[in-house]
C-alpha positions in Angstrom: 75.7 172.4 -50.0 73.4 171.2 -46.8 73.0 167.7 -45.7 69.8 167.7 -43.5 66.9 165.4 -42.3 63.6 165.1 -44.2 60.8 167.3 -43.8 57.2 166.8 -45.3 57.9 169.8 -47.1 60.3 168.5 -48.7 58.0 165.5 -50.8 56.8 167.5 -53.1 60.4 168.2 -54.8 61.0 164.8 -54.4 58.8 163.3 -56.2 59.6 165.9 -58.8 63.1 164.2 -58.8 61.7 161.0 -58.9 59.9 161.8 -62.0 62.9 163.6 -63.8 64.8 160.2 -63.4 61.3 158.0 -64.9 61.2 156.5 -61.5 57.3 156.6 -62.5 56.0 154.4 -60.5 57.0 155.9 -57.6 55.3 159.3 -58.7 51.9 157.2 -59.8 52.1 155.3 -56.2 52.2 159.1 -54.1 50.5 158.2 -51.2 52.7 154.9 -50.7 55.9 156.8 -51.9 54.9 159.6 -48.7 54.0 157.1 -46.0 57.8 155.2 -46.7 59.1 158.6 -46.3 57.4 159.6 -43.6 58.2 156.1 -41.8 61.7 156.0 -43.3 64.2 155.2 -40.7 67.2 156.7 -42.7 65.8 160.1 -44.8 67.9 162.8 -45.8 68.0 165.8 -48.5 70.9 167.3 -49.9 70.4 170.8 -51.2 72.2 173.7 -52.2 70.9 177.4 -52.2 67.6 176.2 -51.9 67.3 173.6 -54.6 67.0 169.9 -53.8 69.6 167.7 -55.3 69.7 164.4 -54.2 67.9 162.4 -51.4 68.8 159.6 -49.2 66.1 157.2 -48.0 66.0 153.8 -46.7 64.2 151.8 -44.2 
């Protein structure tokens, strides 16, 4: 299991995530849901063997 910082690669997955949990309007509001990421003081992924498992974001 890795704990690292956020990468714009990573939104994709996340909002993949988002979606699997019916956090829908996050996934209907993409653009706003990649800006807060991408301007999110506190923004982590946790993965293991490639797969993203949980993320950590906050502003």
């Amino acid at each position: 299991m890795n704990i690292r910082n956020y990468m714009e690669s990573d939104f994709d997955s996340i909002q993949q995530l988002n979606h699997d949990e019916g956090w829908n309007q996050l996934v209907e509001r993409d653009a706003l849901t990649r800006e807060a990421w991408r301007q999110s003081n506190i923004a982590y992924v946790m993965e293991c063997e490639e797969e993203r498992l949980s993320l950590i974001g906050a502003d």
